[in-house]
mmCIF file of the N, C-alpha and C atoms, coordinates in Angstrom:
data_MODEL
# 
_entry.id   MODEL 
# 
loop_
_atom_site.group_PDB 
_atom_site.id 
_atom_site.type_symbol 
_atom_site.label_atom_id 
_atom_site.label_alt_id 
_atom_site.label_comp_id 
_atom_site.label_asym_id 
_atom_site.label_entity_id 
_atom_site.label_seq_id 
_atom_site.pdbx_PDB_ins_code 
_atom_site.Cartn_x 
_atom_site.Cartn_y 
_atom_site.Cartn_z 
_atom_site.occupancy 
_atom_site.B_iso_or_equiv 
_atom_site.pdbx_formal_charge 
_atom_site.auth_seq_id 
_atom_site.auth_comp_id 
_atom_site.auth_asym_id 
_atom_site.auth_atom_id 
_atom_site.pdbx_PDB_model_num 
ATOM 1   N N  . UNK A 1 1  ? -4.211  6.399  -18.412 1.00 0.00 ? 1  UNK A N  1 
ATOM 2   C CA . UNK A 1 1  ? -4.077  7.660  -17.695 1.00 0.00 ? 1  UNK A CA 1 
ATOM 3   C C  . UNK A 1 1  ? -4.647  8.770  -18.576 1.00 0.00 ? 1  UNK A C  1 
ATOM 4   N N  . UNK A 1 2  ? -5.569  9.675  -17.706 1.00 0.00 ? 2  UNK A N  1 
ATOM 5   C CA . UNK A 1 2  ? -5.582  10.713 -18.885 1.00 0.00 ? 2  UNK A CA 1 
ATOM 6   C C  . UNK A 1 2  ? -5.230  11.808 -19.279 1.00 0.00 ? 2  UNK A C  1 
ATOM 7   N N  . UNK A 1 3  ? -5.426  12.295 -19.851 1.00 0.00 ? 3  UNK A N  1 
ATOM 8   C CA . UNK A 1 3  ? -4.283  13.473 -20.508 1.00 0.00 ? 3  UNK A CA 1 
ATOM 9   C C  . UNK A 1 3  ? -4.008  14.366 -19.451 1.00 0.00 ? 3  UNK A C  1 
ATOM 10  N N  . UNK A 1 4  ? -5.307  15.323 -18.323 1.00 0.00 ? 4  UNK A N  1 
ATOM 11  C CA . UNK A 1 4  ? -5.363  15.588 -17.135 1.00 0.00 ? 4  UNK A CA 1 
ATOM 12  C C  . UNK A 1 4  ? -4.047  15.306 -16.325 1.00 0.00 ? 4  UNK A C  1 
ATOM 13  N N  . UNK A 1 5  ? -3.964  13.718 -15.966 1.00 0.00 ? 5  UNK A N  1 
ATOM 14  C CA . UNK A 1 5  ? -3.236  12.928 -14.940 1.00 0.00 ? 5  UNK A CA 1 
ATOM 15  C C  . UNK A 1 5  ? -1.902  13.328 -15.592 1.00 0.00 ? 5  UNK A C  1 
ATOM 16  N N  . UNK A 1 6  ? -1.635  12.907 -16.722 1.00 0.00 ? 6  UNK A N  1 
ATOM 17  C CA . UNK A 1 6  ? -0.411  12.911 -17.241 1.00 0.00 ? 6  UNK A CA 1 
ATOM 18  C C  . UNK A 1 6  ? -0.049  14.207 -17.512 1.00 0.00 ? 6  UNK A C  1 
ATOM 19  N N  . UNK A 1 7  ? -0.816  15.741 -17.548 1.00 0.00 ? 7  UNK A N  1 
ATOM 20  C CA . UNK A 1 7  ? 0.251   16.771 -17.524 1.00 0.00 ? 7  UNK A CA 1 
ATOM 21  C C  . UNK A 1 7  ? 0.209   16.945 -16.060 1.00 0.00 ? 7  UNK A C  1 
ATOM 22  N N  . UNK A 1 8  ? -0.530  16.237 -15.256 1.00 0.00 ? 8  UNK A N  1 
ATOM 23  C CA . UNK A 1 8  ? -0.100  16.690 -13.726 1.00 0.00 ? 8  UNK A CA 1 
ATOM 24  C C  . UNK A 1 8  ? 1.219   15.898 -13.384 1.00 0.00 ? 8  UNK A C  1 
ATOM 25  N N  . UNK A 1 9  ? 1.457   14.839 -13.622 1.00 0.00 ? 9  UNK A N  1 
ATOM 26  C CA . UNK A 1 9  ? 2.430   13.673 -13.646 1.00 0.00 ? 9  UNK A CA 1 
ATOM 27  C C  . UNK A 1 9  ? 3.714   14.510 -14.140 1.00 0.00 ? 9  UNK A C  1 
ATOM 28  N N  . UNK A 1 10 ? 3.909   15.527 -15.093 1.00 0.00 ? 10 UNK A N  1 
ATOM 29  C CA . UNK A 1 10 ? 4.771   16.466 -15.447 1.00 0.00 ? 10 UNK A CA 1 
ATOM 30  C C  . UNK A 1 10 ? 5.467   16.800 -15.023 1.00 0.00 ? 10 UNK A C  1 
ATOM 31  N N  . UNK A 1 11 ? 4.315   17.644 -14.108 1.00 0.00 ? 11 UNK A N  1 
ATOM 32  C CA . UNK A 1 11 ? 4.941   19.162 -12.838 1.00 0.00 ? 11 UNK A CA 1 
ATOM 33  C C  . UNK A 1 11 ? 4.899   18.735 -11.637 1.00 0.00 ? 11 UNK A C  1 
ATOM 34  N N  . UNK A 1 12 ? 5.847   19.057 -11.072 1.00 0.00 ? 12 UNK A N  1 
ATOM 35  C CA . UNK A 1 12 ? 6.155   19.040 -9.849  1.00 0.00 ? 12 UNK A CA 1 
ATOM 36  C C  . UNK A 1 12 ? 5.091   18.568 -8.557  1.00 0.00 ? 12 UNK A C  1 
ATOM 37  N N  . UNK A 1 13 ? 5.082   17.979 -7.735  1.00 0.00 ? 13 UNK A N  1 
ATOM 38  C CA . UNK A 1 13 ? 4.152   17.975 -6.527  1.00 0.00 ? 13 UNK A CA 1 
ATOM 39  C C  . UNK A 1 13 ? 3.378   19.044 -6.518  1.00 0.00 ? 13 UNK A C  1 
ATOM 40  N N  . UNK A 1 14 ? 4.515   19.995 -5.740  1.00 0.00 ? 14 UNK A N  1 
ATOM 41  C CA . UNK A 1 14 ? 3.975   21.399 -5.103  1.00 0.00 ? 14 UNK A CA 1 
ATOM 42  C C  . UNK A 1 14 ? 3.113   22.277 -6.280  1.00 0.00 ? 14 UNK A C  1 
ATOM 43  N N  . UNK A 1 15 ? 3.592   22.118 -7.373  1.00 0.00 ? 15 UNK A N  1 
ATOM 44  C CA . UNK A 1 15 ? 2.652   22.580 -8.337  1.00 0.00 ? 15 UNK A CA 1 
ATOM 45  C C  . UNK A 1 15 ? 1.142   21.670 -8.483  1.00 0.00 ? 15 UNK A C  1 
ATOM 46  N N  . UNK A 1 16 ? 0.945   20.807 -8.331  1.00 0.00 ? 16 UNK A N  1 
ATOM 47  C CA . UNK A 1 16 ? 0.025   20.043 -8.580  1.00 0.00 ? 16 UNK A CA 1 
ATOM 48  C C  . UNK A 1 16 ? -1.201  20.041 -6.814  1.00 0.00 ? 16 UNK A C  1 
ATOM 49  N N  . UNK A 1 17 ? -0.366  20.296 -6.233  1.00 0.00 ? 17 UNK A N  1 
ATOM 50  C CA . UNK A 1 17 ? -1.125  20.853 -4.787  1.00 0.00 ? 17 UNK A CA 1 
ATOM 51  C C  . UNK A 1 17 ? -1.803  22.228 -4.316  1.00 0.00 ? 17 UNK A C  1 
ATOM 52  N N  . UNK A 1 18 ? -1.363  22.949 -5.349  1.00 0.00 ? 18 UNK A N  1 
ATOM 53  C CA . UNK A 1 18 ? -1.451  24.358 -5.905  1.00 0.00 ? 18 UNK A CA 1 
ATOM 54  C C  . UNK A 1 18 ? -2.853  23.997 -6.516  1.00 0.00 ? 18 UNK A C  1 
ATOM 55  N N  . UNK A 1 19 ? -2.564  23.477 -7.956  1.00 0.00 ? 19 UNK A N  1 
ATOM 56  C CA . UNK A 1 19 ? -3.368  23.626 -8.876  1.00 0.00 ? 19 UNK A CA 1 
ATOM 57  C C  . UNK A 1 19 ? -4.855  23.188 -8.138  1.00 0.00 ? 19 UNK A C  1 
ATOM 58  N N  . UNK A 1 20 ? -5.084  21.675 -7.387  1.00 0.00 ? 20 UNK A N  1 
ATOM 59  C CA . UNK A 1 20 ? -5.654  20.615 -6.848  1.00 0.00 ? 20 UNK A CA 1 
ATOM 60  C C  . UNK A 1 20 ? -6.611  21.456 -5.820  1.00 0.00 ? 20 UNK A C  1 
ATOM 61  N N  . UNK A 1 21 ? -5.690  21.721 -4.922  1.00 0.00 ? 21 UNK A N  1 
ATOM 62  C CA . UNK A 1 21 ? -6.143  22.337 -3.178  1.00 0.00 ? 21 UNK A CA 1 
ATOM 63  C C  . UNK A 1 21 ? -7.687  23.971 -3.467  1.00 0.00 ? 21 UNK A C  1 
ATOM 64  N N  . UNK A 1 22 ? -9.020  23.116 -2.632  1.00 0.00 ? 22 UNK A N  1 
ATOM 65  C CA . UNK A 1 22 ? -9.748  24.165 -2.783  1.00 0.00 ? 22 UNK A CA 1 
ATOM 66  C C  . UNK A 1 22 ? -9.968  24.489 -1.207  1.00 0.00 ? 22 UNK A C  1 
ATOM 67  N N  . UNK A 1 23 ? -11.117 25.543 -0.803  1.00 0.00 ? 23 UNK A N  1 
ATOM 68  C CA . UNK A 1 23 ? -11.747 25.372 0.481   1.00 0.00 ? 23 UNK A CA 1 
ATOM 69  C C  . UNK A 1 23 ? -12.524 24.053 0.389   1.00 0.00 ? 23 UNK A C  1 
ATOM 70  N N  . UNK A 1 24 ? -13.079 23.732 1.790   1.00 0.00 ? 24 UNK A N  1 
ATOM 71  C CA . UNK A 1 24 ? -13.460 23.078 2.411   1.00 0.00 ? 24 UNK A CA 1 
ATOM 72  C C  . UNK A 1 24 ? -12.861 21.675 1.617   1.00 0.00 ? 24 UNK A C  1 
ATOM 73  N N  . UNK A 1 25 ? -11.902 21.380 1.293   1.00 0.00 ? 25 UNK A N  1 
ATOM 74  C CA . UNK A 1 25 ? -11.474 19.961 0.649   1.00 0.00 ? 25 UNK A CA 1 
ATOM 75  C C  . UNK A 1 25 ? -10.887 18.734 2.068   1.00 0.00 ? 25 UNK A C  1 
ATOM 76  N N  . UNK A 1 26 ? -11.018 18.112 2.468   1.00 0.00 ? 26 UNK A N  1 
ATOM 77  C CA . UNK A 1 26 ? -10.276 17.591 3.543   1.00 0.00 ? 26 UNK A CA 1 
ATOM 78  C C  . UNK A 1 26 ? -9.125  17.154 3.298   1.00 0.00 ? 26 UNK A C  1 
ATOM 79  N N  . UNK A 1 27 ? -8.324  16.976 4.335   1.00 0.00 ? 27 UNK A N  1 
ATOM 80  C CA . UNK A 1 27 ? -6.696  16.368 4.025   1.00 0.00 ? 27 UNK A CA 1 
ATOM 81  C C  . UNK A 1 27 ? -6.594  14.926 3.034   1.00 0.00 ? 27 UNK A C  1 
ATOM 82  N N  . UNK A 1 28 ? -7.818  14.520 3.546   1.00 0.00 ? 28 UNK A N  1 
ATOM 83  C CA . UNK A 1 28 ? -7.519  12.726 3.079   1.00 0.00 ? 28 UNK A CA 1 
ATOM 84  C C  . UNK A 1 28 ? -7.874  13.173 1.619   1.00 0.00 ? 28 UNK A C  1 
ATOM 85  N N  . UNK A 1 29 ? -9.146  14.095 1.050   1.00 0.00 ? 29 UNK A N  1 
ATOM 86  C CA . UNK A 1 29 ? -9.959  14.377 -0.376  1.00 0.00 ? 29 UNK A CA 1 
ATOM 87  C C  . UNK A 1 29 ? -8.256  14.680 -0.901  1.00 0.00 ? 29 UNK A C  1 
ATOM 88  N N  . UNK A 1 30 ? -7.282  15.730 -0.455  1.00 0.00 ? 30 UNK A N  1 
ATOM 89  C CA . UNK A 1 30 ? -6.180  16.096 -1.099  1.00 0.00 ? 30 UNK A CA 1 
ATOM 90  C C  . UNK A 1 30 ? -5.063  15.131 -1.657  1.00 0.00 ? 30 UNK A C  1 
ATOM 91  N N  . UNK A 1 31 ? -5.050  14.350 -0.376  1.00 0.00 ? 31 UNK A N  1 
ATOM 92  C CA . UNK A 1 31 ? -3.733  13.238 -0.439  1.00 0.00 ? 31 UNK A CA 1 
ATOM 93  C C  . UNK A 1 31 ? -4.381  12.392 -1.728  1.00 0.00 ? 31 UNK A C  1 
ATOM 94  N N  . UNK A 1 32 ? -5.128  11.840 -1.767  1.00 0.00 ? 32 UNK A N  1 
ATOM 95  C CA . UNK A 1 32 ? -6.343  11.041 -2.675  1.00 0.00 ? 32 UNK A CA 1 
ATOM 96  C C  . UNK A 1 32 ? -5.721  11.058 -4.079  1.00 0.00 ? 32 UNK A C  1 
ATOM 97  N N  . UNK A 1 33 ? -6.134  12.989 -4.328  1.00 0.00 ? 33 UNK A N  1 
ATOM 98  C CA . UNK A 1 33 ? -6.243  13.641 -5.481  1.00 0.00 ? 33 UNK A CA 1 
ATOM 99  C C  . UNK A 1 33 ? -4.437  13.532 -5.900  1.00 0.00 ? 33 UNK A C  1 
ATOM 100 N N  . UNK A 1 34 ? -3.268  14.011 -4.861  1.00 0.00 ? 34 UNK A N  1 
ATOM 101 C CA . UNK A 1 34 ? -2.411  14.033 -5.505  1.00 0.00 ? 34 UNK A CA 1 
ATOM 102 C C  . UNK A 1 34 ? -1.546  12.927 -5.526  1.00 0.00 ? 34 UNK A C  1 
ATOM 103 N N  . UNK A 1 35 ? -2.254  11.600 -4.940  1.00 0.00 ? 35 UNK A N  1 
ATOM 104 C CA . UNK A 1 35 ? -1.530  10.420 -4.900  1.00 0.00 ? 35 UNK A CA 1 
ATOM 105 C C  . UNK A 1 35 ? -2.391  9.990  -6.628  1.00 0.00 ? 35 UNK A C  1 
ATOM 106 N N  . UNK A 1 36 ? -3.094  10.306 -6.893  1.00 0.00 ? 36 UNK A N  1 
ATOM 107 C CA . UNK A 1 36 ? -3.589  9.850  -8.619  1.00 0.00 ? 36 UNK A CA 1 
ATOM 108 C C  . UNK A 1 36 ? -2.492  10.470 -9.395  1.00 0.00 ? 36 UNK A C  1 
ATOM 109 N N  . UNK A 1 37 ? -2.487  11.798 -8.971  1.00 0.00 ? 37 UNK A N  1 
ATOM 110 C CA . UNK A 1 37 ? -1.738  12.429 -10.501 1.00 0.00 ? 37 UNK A CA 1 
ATOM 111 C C  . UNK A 1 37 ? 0.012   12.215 -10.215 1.00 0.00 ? 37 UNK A C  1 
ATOM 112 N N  . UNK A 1 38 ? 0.345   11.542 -8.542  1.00 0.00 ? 38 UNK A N  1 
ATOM 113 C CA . UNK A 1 38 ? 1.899   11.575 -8.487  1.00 0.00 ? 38 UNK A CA 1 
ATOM 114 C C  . UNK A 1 38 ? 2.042   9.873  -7.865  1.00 0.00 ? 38 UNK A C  1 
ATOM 115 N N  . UNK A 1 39 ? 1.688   8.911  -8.524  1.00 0.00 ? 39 UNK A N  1 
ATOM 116 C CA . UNK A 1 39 ? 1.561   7.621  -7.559  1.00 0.00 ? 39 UNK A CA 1 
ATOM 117 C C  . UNK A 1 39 ? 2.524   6.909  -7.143  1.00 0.00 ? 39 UNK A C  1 
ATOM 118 N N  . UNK A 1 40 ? 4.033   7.531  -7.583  1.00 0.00 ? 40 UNK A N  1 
ATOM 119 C CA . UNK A 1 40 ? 5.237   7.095  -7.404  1.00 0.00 ? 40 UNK A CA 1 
ATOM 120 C C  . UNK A 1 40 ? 5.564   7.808  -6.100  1.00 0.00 ? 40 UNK A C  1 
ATOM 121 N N  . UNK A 1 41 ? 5.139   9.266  -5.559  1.00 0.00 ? 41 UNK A N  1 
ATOM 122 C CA . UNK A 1 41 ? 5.264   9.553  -4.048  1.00 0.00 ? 41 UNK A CA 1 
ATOM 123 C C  . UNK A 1 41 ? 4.431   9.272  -2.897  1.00 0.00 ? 41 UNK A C  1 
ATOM 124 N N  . UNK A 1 42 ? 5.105   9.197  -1.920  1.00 0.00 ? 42 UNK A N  1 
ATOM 125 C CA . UNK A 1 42 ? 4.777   8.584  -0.552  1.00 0.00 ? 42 UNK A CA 1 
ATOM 126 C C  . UNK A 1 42 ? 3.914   9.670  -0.166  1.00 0.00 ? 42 UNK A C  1 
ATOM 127 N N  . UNK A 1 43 ? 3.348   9.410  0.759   1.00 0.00 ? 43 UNK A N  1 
ATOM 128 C CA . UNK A 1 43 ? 2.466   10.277 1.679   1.00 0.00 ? 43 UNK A CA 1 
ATOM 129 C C  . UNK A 1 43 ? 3.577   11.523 2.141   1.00 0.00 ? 43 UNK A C  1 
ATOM 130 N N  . UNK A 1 44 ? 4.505   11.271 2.926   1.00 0.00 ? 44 UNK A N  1 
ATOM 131 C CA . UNK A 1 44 ? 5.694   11.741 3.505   1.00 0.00 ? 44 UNK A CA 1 
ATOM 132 C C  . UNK A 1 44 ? 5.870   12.860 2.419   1.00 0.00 ? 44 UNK A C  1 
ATOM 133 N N  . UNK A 1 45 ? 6.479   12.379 1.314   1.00 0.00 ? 45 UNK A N  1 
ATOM 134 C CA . UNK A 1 45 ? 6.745   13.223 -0.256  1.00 0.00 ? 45 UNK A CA 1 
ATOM 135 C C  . UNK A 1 45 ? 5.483   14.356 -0.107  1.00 0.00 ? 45 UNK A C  1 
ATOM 136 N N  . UNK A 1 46 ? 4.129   14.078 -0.207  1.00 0.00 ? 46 UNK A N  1 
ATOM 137 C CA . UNK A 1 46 ? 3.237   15.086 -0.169  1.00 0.00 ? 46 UNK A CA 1 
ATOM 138 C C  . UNK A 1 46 ? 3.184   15.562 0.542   1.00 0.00 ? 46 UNK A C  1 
ATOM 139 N N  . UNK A 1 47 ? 3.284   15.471 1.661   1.00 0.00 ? 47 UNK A N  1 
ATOM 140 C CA . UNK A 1 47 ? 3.499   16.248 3.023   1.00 0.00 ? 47 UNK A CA 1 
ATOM 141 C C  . UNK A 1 47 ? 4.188   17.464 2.672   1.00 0.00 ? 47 UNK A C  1 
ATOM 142 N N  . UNK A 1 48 ? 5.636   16.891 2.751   1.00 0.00 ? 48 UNK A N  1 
ATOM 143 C CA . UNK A 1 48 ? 7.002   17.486 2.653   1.00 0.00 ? 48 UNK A CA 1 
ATOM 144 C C  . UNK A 1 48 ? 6.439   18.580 1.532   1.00 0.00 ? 48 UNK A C  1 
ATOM 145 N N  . UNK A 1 49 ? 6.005   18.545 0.365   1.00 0.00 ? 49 UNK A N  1 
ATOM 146 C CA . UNK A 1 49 ? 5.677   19.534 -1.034  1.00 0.00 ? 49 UNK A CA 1 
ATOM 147 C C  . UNK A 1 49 ? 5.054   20.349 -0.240  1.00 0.00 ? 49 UNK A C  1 
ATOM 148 N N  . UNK A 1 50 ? 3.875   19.798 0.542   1.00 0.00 ? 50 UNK A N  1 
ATOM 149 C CA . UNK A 1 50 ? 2.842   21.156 0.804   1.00 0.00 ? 50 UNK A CA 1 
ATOM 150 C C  . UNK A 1 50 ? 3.489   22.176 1.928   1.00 0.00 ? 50 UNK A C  1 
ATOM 151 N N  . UNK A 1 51 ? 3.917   21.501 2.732   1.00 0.00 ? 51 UNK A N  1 
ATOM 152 C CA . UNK A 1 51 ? 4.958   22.740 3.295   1.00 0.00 ? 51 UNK A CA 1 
ATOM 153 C C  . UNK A 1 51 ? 5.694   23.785 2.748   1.00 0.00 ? 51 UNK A C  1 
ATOM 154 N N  . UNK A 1 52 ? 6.669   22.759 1.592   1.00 0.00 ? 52 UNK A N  1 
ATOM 155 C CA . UNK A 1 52 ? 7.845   23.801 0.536   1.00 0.00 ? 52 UNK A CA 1 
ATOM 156 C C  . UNK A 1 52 ? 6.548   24.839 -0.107  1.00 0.00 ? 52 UNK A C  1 
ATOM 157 N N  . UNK A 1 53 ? 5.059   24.224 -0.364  1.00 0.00 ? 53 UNK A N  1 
ATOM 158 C CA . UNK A 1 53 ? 4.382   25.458 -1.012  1.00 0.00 ? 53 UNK A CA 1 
ATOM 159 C C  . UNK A 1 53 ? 3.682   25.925 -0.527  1.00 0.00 ? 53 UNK A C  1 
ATOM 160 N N  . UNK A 1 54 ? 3.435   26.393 1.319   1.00 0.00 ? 54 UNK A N  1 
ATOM 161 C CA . UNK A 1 54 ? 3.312   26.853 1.807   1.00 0.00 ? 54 UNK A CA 1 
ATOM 162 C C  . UNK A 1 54 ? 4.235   28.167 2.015   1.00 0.00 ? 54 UNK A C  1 
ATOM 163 N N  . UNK A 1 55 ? 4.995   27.898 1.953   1.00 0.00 ? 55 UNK A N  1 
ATOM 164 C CA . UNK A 1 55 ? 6.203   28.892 2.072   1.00 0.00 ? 55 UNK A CA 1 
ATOM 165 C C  . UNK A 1 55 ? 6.423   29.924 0.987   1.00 0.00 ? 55 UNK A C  1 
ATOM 166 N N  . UNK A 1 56 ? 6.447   29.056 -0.288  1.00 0.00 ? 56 UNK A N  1 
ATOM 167 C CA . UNK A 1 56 ? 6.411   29.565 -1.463  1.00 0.00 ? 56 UNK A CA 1 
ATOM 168 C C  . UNK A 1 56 ? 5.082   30.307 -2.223  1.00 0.00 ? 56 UNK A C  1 
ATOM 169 N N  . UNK A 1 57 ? 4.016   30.079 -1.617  1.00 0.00 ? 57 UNK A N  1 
ATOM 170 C CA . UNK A 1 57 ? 2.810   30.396 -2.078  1.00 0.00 ? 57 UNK A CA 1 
ATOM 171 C C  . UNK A 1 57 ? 2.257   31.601 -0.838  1.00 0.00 ? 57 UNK A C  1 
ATOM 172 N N  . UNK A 1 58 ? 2.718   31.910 0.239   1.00 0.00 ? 58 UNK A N  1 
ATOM 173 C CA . UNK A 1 58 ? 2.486   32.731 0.719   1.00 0.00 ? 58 UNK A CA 1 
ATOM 174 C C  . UNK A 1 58 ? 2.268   33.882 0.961   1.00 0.00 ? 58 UNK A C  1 
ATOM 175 N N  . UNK A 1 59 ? 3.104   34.703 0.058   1.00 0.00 ? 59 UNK A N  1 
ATOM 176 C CA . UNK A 1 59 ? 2.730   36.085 -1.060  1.00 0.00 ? 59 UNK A CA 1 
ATOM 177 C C  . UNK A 1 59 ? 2.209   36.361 -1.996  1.00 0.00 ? 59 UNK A C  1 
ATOM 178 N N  . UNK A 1 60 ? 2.058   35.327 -2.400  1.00 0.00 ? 60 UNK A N  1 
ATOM 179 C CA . UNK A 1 60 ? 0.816   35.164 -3.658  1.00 0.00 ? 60 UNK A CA 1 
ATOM 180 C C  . UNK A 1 60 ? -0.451  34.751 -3.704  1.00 0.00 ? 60 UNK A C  1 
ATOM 181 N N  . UNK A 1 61 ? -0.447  33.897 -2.751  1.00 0.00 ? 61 UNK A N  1 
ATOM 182 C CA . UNK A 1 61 ? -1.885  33.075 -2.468  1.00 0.00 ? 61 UNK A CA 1 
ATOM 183 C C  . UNK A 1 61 ? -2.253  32.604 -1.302  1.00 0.00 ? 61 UNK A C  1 
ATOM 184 N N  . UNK A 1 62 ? -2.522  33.801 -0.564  1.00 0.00 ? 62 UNK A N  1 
ATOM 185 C CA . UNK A 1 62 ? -2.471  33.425 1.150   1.00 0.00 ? 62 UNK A CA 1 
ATOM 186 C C  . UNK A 1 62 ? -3.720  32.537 1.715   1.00 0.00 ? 62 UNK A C  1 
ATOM 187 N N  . UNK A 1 63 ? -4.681  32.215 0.873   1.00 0.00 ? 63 UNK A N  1 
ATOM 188 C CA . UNK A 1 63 ? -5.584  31.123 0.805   1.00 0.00 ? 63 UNK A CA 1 
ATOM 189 C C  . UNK A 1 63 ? -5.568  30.110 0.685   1.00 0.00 ? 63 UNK A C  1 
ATOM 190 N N  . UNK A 1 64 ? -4.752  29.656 -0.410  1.00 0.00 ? 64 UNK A N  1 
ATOM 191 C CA . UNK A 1 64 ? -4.438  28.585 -1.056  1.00 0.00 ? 64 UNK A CA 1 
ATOM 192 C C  . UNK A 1 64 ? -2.972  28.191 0.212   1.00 0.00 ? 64 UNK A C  1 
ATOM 193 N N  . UNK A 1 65 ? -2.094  28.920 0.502   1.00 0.00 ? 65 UNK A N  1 
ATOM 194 C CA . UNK A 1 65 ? -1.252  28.470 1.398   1.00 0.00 ? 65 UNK A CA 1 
ATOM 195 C C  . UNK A 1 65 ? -1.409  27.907 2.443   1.00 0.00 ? 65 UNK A C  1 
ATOM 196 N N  . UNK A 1 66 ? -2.515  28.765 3.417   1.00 0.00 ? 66 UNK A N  1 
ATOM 197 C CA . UNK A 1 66 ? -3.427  28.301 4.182   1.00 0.00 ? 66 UNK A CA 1 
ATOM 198 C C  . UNK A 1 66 ? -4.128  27.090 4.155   1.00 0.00 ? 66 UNK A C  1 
ATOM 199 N N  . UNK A 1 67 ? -5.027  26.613 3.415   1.00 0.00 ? 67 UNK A N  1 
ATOM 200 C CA . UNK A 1 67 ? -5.244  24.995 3.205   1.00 0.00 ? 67 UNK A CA 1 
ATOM 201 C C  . UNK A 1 67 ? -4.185  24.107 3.108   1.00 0.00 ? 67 UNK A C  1 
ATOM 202 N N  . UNK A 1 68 ? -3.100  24.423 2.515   1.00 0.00 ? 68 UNK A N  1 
ATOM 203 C CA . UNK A 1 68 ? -2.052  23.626 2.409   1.00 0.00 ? 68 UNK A CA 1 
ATOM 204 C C  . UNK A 1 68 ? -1.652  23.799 3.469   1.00 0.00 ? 68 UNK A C  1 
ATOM 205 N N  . UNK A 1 69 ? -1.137  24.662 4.526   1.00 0.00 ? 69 UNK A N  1 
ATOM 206 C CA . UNK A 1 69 ? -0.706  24.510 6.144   1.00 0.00 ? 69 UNK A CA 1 
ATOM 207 C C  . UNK A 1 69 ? -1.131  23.505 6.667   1.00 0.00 ? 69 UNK A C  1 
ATOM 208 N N  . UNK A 1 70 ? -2.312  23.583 6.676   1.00 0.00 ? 70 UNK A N  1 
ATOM 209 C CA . UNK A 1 70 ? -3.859  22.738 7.433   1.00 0.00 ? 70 UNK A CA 1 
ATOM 210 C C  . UNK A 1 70 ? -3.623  21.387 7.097   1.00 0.00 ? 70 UNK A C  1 
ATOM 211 N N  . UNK A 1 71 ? -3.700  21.338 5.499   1.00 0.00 ? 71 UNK A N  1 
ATOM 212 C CA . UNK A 1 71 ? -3.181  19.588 5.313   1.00 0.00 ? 71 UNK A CA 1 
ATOM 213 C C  . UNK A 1 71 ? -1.714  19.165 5.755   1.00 0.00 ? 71 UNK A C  1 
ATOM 214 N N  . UNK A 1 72 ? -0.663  20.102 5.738   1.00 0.00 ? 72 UNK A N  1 
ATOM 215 C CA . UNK A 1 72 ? 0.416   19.393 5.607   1.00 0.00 ? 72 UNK A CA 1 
ATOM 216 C C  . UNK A 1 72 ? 0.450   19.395 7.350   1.00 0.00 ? 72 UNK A C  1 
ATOM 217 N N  . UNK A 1 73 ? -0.194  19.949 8.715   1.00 0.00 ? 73 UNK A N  1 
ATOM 218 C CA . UNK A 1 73 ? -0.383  20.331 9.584   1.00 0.00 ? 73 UNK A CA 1 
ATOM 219 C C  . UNK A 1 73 ? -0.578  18.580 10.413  1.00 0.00 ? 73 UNK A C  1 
ATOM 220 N N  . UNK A 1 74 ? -1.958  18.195 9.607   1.00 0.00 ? 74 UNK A N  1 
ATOM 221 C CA . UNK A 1 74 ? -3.021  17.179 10.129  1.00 0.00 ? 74 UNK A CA 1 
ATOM 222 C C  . UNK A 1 74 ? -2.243  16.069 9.789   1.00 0.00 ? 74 UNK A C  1 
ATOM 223 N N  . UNK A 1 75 ? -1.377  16.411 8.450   1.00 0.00 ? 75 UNK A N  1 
ATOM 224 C CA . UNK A 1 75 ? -0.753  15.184 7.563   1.00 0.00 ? 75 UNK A CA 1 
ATOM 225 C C  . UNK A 1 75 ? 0.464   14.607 8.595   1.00 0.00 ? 75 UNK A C  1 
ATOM 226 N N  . UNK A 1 76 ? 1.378   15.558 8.907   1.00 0.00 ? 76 UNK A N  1 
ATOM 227 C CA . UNK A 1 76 ? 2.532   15.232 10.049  1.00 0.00 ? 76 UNK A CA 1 
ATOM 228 C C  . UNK A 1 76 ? 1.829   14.672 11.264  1.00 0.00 ? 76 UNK A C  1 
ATOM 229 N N  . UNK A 1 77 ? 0.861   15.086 12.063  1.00 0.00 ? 77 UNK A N  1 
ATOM 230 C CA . UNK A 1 77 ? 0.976   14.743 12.965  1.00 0.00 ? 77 UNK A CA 1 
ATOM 231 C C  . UNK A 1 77 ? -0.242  13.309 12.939  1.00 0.00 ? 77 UNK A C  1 
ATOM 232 N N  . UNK A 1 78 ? -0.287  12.701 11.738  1.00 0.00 ? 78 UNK A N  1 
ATOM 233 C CA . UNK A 1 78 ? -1.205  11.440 11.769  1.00 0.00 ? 78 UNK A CA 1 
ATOM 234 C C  . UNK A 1 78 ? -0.153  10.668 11.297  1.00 0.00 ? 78 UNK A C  1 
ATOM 235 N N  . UNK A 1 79 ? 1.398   10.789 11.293  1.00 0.00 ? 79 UNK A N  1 
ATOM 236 C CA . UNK A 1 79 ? 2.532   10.414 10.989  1.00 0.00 ? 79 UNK A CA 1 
ATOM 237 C C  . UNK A 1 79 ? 3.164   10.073 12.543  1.00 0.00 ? 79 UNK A C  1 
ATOM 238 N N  . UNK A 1 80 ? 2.880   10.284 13.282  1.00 0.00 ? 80 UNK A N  1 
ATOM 239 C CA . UNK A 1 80 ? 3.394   10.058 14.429  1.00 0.00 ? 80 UNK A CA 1 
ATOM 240 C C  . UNK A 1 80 ? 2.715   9.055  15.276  1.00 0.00 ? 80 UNK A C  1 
# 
């Protein structure tokens, strides 16, 4: 693992979906990225984070919240 993976492995999901999440990235490019640096959580688990940092990131980073809507959006309902 490399040093990268392992301080993402650290912090939290929602922090690591933060750090991760750009424009034009697709849902699957995201899940990808934070199933490397968190491989012990489920899809469900990432889901669930990007919502909590949707919420939480919304006064601060109304861009970055926004992509995360979008994934955690596409992510639920390819769950059904």
């Amino acid at each position: 693992m490399s040093k990268q993976t392992e301080k993402q492995a650290e912090q939290p999901i929602e922090a690591t979906l933060l750090s991760l999440v750009r424009p034009k990235m697709t849902p699957k490019e995201l899940l990808k990225e934070a199933r490397k640096a968190h491989p012990e959580a489920s899809k469900k688990d990432i889901i669930r984070a990007a919502f909590r940092t949707v919420i939480a990131a919304a006064d601060t980073d109304a861009e970055k919240a926004l992509l995360l809507q979008d994934f955690a959006i596409k992510g639920r309902a390819g769950d059904e």
